[in-house]
C-alpha positions as CSV (number, residue, x, y, z in Angstrom):
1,X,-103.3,221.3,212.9
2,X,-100.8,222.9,215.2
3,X,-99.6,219.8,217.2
4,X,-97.1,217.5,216.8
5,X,-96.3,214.1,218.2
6,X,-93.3,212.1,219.7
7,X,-93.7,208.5,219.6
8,X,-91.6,206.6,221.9
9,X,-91.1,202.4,221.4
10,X,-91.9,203.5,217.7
11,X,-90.2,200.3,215.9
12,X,-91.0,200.9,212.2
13,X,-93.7,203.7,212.8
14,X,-97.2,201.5,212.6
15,X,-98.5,203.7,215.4
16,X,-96.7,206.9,213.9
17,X,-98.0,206.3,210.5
18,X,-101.5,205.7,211.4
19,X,-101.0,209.0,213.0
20,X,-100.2,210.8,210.2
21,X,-102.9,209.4,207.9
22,X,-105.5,210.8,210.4
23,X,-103.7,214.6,209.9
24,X,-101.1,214.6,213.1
25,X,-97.5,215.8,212.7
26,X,-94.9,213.4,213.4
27,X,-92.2,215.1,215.3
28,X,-90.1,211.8,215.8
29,X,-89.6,208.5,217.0
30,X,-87.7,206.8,219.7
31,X,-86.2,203.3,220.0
32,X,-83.4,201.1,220.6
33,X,-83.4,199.1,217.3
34,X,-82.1,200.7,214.8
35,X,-83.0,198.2,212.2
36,X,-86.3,199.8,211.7
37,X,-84.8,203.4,211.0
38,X,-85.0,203.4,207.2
39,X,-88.8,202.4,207.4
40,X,-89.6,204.9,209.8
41,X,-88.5,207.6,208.7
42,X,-89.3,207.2,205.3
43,X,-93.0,206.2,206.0
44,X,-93.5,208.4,208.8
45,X,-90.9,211.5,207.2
46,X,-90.0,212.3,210.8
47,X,-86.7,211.8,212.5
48,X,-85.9,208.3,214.2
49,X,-83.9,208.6,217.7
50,X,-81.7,205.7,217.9
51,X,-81.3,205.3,221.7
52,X,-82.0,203.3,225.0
53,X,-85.1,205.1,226.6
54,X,-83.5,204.4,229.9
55,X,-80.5,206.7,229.3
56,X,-82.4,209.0,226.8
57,X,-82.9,212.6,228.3
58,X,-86.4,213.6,226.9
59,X,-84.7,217.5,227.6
60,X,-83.2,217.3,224.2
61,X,-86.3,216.9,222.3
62,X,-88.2,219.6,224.6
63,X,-87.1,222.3,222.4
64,X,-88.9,221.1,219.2
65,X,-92.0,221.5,220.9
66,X,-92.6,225.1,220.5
67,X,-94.9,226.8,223.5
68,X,-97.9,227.5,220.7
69,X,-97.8,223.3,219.8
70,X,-100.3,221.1,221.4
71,X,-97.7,218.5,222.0
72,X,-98.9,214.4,222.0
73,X,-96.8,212.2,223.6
74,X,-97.9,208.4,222.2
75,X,-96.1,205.3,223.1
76,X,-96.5,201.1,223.2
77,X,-93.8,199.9,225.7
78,X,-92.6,196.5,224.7
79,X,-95.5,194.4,225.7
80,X,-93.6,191.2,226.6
81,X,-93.8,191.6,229.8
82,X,-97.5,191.9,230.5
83,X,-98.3,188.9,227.8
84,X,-100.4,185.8,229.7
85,X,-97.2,183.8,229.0
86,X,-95.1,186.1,231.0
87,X,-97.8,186.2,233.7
88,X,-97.3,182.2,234.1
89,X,-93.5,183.0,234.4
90,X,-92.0,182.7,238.2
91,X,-89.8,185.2,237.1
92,X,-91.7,187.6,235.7
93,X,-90.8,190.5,238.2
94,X,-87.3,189.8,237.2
95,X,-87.7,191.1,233.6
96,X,-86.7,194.1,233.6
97,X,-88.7,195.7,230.8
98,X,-91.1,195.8,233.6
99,X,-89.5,199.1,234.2
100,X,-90.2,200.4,230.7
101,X,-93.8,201.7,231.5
102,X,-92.1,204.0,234.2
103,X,-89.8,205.6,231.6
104,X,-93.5,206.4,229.8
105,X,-94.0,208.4,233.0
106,X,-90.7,210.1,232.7
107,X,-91.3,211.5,229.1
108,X,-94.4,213.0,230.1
109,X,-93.0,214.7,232.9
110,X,-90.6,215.9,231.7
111,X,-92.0,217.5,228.4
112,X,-95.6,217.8,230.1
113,X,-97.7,217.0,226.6
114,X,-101.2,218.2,226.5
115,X,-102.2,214.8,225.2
116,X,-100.8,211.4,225.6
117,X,-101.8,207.7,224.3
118,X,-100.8,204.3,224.8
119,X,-101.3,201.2,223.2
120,X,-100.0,197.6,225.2
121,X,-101.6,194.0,225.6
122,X,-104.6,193.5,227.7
123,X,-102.7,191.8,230.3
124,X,-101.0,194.9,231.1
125,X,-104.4,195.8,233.0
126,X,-104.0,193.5,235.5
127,X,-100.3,195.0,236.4
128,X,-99.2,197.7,239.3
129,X,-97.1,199.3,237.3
130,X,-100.2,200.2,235.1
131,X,-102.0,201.0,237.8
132,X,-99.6,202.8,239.3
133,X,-99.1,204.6,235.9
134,X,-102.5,205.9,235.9
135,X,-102.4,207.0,239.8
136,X,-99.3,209.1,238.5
137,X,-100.7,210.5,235.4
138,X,-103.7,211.2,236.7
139,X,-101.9,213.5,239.5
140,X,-100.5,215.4,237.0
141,X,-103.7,216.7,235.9
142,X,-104.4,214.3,233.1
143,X,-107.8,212.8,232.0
144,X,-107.7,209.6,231.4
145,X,-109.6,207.2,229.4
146,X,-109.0,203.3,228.8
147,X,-110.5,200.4,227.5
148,X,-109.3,196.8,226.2
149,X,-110.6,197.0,222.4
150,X,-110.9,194.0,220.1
151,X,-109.1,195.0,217.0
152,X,-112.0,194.2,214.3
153,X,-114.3,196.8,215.6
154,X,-111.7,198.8,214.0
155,X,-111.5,197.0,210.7
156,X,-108.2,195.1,211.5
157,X,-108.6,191.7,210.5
158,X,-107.0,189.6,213.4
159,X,-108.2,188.1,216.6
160,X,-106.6,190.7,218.3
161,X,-107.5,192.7,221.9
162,X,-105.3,195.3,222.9
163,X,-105.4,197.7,226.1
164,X,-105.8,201.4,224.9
165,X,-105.1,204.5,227.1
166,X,-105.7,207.8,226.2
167,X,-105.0,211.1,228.5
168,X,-105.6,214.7,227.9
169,X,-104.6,217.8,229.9
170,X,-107.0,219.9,227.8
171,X,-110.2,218.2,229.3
172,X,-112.5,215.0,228.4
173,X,-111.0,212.4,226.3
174,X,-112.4,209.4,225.1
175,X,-111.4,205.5,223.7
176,X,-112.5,205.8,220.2
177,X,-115.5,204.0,219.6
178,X,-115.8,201.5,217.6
179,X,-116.1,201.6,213.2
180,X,-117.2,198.2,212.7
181,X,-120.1,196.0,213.6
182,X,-119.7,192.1,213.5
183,X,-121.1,191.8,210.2
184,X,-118.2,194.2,208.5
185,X,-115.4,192.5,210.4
186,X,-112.9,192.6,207.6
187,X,-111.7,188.7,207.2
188,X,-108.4,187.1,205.8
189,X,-110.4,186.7,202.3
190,X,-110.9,190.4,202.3
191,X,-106.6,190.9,203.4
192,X,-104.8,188.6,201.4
193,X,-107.2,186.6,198.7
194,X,-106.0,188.4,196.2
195,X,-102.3,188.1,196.4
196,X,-100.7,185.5,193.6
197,X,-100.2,181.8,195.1
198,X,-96.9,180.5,196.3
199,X,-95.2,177.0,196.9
200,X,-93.2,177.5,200.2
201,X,-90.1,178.7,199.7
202,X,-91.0,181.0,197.1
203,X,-90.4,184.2,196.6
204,X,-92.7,186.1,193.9
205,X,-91.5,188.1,191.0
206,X,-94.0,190.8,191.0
207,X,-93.4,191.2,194.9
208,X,-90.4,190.8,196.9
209,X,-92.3,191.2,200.0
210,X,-94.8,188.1,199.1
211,X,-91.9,185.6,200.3
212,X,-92.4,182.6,202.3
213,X,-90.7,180.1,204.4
214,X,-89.8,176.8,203.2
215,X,-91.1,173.8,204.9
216,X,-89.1,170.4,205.5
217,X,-91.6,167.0,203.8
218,X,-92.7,166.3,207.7
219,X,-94.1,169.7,207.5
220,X,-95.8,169.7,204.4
221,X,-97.4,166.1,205.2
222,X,-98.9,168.3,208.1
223,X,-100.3,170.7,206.4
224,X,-101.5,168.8,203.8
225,X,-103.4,166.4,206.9
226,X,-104.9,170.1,208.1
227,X,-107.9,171.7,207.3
228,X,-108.6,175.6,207.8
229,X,-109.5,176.6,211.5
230,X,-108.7,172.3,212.7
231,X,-106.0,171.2,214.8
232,X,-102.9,168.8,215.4
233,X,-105.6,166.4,217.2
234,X,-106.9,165.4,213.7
235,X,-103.7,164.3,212.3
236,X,-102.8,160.7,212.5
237,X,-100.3,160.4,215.6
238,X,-96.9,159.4,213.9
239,X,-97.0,163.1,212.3
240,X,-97.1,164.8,215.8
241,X,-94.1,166.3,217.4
242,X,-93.2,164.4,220.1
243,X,-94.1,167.8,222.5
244,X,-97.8,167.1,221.3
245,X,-97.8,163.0,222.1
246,X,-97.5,164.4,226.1
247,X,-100.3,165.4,228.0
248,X,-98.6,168.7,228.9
249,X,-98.6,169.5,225.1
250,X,-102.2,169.2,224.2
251,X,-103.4,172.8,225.4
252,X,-101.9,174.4,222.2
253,X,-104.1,173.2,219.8
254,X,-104.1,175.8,217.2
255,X,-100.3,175.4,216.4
256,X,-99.4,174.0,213.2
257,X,-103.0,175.1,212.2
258,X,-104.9,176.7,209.1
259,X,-106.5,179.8,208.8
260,X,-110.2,180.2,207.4
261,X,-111.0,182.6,204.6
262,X,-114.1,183.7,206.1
263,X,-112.8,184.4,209.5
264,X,-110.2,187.0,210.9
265,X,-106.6,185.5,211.5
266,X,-104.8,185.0,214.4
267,X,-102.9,187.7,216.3
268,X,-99.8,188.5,214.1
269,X,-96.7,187.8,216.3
270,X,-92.9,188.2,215.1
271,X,-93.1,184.5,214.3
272,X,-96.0,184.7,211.9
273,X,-94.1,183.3,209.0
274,X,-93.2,179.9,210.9
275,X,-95.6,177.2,209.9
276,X,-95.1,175.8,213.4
277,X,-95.6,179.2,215.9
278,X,-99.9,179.4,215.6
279,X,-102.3,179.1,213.8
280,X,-100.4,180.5,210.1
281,X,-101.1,178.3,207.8
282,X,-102.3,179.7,204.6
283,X,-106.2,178.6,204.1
284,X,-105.5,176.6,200.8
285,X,-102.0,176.8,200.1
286,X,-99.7,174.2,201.4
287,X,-97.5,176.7,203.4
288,X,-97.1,179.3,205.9
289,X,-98.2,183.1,205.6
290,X,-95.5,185.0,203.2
291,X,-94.3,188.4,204.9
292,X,-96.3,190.4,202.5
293,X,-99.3,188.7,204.0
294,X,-98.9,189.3,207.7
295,X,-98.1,193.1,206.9
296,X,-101.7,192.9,205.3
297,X,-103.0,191.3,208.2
298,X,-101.6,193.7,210.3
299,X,-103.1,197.1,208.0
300,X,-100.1,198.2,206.6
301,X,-100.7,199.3,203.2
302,X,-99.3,197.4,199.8
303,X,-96.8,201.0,199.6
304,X,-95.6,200.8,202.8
305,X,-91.4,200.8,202.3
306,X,-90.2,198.2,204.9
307,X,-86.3,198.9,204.1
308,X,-83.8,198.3,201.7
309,X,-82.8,194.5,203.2
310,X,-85.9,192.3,203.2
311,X,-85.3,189.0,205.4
312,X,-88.0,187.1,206.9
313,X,-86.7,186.9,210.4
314,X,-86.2,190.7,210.7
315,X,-89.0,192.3,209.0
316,X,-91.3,190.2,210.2
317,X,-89.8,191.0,213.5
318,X,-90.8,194.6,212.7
319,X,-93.8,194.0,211.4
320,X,-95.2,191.0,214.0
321,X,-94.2,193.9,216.9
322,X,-96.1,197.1,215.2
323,X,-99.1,198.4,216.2
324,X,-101.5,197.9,213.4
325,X,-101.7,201.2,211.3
326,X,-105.4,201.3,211.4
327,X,-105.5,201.6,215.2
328,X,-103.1,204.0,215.1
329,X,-105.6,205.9,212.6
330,X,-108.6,205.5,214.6
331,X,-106.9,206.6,217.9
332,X,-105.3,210.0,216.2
333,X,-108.6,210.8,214.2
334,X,-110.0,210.8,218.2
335,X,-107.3,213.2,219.4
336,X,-107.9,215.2,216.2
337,X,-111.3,215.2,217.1
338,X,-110.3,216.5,221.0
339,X,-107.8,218.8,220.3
340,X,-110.3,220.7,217.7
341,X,-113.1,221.0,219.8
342,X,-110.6,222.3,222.9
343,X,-110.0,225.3,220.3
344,X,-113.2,226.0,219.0
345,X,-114.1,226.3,222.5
């Protein structure tokens, strides 16, 4: 199709590479880490921009677009700021990647894409600055279309609901509706059941990927005392943290927990592979979710090249902070879909 797409707060390309799969170009990606470079660019086979959006000028990527490209401008701003646990914060106006929505409206005007999308945390809703965002975009003769979607009615296997924005200069544009009913939900049995066991710490020899964290004896005792979808409140109380003994520490219940086979897991987070961040206990195994696992969880396929320098800290970083690839599919086979039927018209 003659379009391509510029994807802005790209990390390692799951939005980008979902893209693709659905048949868009990837004319490049934007951010500030430059860790996730390799990954990007060899999943996605587009350039990756290194650079701070705030002092990026989005003039020197105008001239790829050439005048007969539908151009799509797709983006999910660091969503940090708009989490609930930022919302609690007294200092949330403070952050300010607040302001990183409002360089979203600077890409778009200055390159004027036919069609934009953004993908951010429900929260974000709730916000000004979206609403403000929408007021703007809307001015500039954009339809717009958005809706908080719960990620398996898409076939994504996590307890996950994200905001989704879509915006067309070309005419009506939709949310893409959903692929799964409650009975197809794909569940962590269906993600990861088949992957070999691990003791934690392990690493396994037919995948470097399927690596795990190690867990000192206090943990395992814990894990061993916790059954799939229970909580700390079960365990006998000299093996809780002393956090969890105080009355301001009992509304986290699902920390330290397990998973259930037959369920979807828990949001994937950059902290997925620390037995002590949610609920990432493996269902049977007596250890936290290996790195292999929460890139499973999160859709990105078994070839997917995360880099040359596998750690736990930084790619799970990259992937805990993607956008899950099969959104990314889902929401390009929709603009696919809009951008064909604006031509056949």
């Amino acid at each position: 199709m003659n379009a391509l797409a510029l994807d802005i707060f790209c990390g390692i390309g799951g939005l980008s590479y979902g893209l693709k799969q659905a048949g868009l170009n990837i004319l490049a990606g934007l951010d500030c880490d430059d860790s996730c470079s390799i990954a990007f660019e060899r999943n996605c086979g587009a350039k990756f921009i290194s650079a701070d959006i705030a002092q990026y000028d989005f003039k020197d990527v105008h001239s790829y677009f050439q005048r007969d490209l539908v151009k799509i401008l797709v983006g999910c701003p660091p969503c940090q700021p708009f989490s609930s646990h930022t919302f609690k914060s007294k200092n949330k106006m403070n952050d300010g990647r607040w302001n990183l929505i409002r360089y979203f409206v600077d890409a778009i005007d200055i390159l004027e894409p036919e069609v934009i999308s953004m993908e951010n945390v429900r929260g974000i809703i709730k916000t000004d600055v979206f609403s403000d965002f929408v007021e703007h975009v809307r001015s500039r003769g954009y339809q717009i279309d958005f809706e908080v979607v719960y990620c398996p009615d898409f076939g994504i296997p996590q307890n996950r609901s994200r905001l989704v924005l879509v915006g067309s200069r070309l005419g009506d544009i939709r949310v893409p509706a959903k692929t799964h009913c409650k009975e197809q939900y794909v569940n962590v049995r269906d993600a990861i059941k088949e992957l070999p066991d691990l003791k934690a710490g392990e690493t396994s020899d037919e995948d470097i990927l399927h690596r795990c964290r190690n867990l000192n004896s206090v943990n395992l005792t814990r894990i061993r005392h916790s059954k799939p979808n229970g909580t700390w409140r079960e365990w006998r109380k000299d093996l809780l943290p002393p956090c969890y003994r105080k009355t301001s520490g009992k509304t986290y219940p699902s920390v330290y927990g397990r998973m259930s086979w037959n369920e979807v897991a828990p949001t994937i987070t950059t902290q997925f592979y620390n037995y002590g961040s949610g609920r990432f206990g493996h269902p049977e195994q007596d250890r936290a979710l290996s790195i292999r696992e929460g890139a499973l969880l999160q859709t990105f396929p078994r070839f997917f090249d995360f880099g040359d320098h596998i750690t736990l800290s930084t790619t799970g970083r990259h992937i805990g902070n993607a956008v899950p690839p099969r959104l990314g599919y889902v929401i390009g086979k929709e603009i696919m879909k809009h951008v064909r039927n604006y031509y056949a018209d």
